[in-house]
C-alpha positions as CSV (number, residue, x, y, z in Angstrom):
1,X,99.3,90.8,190.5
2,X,101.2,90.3,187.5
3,X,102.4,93.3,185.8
4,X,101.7,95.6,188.4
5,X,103.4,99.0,187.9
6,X,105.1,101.0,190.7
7,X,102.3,103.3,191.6
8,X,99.7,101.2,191.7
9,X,101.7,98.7,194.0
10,X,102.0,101.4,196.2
11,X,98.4,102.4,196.3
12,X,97.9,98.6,196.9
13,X,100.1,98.0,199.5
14,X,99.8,101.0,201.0
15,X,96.0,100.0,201.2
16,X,96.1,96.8,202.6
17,X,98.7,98.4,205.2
18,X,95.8,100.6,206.6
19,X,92.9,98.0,206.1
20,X,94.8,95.3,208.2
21,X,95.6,98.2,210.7
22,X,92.2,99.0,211.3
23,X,91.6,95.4,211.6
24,X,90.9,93.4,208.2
25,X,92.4,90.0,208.0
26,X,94.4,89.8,204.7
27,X,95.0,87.0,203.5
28,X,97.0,86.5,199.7
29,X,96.0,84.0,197.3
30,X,96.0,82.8,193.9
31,X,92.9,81.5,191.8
32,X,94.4,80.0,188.4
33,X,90.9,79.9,187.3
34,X,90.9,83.6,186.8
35,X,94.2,83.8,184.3
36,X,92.1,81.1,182.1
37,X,89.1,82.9,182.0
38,X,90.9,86.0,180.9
39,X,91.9,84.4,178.0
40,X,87.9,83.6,176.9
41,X,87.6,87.6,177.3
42,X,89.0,88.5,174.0
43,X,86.5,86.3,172.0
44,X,83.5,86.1,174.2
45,X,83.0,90.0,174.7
46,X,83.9,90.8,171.2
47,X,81.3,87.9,169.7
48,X,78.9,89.0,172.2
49,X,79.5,93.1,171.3
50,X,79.7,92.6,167.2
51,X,76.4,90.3,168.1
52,X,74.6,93.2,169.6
53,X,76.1,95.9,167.8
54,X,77.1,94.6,164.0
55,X,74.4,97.1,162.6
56,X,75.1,100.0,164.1
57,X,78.8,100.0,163.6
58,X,78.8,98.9,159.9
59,X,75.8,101.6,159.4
60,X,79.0,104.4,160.1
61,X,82.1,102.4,160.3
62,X,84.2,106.0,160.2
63,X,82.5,107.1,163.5
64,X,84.6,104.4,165.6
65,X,88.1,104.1,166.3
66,X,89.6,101.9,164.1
67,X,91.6,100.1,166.9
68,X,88.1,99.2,168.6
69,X,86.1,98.7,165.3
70,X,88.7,96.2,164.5
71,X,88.3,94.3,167.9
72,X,84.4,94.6,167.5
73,X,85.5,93.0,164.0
74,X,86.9,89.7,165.2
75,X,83.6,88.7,166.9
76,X,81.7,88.3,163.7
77,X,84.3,85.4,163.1
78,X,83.6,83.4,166.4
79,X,81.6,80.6,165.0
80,X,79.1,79.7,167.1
81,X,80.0,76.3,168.8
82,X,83.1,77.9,169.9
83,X,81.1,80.7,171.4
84,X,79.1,78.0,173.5
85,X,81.6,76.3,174.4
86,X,83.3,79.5,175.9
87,X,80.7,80.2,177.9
88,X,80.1,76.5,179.2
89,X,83.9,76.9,180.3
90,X,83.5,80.0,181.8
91,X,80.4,79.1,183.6
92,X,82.6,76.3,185.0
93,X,85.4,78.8,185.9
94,X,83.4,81.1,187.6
95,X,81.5,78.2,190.2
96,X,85.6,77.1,190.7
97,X,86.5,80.9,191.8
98,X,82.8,81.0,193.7
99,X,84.3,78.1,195.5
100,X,88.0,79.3,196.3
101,X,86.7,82.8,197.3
102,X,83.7,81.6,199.5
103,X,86.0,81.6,202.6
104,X,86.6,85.7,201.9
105,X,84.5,88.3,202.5
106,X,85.7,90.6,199.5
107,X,88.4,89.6,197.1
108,X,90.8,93.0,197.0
109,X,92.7,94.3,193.8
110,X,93.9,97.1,192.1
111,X,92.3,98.6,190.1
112,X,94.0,99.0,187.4
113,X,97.7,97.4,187.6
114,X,99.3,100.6,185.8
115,X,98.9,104.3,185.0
116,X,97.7,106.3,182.6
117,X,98.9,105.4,179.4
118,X,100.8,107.7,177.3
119,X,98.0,109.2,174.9
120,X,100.3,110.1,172.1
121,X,102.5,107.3,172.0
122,X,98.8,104.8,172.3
123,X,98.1,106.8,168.9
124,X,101.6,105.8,166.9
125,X,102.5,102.6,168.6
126,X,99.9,99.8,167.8
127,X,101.7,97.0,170.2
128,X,102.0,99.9,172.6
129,X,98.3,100.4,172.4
130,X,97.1,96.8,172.5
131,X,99.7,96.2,175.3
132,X,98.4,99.1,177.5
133,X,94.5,98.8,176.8
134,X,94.8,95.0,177.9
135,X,96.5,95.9,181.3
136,X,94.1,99.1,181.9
137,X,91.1,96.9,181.3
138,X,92.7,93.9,182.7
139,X,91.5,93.6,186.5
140,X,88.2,95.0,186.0
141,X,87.5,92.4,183.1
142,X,88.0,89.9,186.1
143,X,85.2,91.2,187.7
144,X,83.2,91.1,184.2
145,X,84.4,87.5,183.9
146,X,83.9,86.5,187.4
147,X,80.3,87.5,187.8
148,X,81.2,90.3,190.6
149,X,80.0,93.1,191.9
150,X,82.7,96.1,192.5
151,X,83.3,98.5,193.6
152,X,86.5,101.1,194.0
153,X,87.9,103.5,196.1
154,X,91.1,105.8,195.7
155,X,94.3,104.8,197.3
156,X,97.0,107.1,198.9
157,X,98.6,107.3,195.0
158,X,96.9,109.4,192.5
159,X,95.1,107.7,189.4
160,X,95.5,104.3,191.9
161,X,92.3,102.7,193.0
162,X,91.5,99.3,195.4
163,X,88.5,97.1,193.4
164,X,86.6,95.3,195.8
165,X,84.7,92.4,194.3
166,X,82.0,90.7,195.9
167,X,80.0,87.6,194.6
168,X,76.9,88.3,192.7
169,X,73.7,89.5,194.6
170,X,76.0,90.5,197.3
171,X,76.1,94.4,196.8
172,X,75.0,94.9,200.7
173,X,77.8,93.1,202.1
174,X,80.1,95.0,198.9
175,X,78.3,98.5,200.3
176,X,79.2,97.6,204.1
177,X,82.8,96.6,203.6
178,X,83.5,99.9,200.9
179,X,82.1,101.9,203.8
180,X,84.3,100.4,206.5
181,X,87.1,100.1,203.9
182,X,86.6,103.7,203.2
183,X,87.1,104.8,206.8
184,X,90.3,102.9,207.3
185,X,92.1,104.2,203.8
186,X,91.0,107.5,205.2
């Protein structure tokens, strides 16, 4: 919940408001696993995305945005034990967060902890950009990194969504809660 914006805390709070009305049991928590794994994100995905896609991209460099080519960039430079050894760590990360969320039926966040960026200002200002783009793609990368299945439904504030993550192979139980979770946000 770091970093969250006005809006979205309202959609958030607004939304566990009505979810505990009709009934959920809320409970807060931290999982410092989660805040480590995020920092893995930045050279896992992009080793993993240059990996896939170094052809393609160098093939036309000109047809992707510079900001994102770049990112794609850095993940020719992961050397490979490092790569391993990020996924080893993360592997172990994600069976501590199975563990600390096994009591929960659905682990609740916003979606996004902040609102549209500014589009012109993300085109002039490169720490703006970077800044933003980490906190738009920030909580649903925890659901990447975690192994969840999500899924997200509007709040009472515009552009402000509730993710609910569910552990893998669980998208019945993730179906039945959005449903019921549906009703009670109205």
């Amino acid at each position: 919940m770091d970093d969250l914006r006005d809006s979205p805390a309202r959609g958030f709070d607004d939304a566990m408001m009505r979810l505990g009305r009709a009934g959920a049991r809320i409970t807060r928590f931290q999982a410092p696993e989660v805040i480590e794994s995020l920092t893995l994100a930045g050279f896992l995905f992009s080793a993993e995305a240059y990996g896939i896609w170094s052809k393609t991209i160098e093939a036309a460099p000109d047809k992707m945005f510079p900001r994102i080519l770049d990112r794609f960039r850095t993940g020719g430079a992961v050397k490979a034990m490092d790569f391993v050894a990020g996924w080893r760590r993360l592997r172990a990360l994600r069976g501590i967060y199975a563990h600390s969320t096994a009591p929960f039926d659905a682990v609740l966040v916003p979606t996004s902890p902040i609102m549209p960026p500014h589009a012109d200002r993300l085109m002039t200002d490169d720490k703006y950009y970077v800044a933003e783009n980490l906190l738009a793609l920030r909580n649903t990368r925890i659901g990447n990194l975690m192994d969840q299945c999500v899924l997200t439904l509007p709040t009472s504030q515009p552009s402000c969504g509730l993710s609910i993550m569910c552990p893998p192979g669980a998208e019945e139980r993730l179906l039945r809660i959005g449903m019921a979770a549906e009703t009670a946000l109205g």
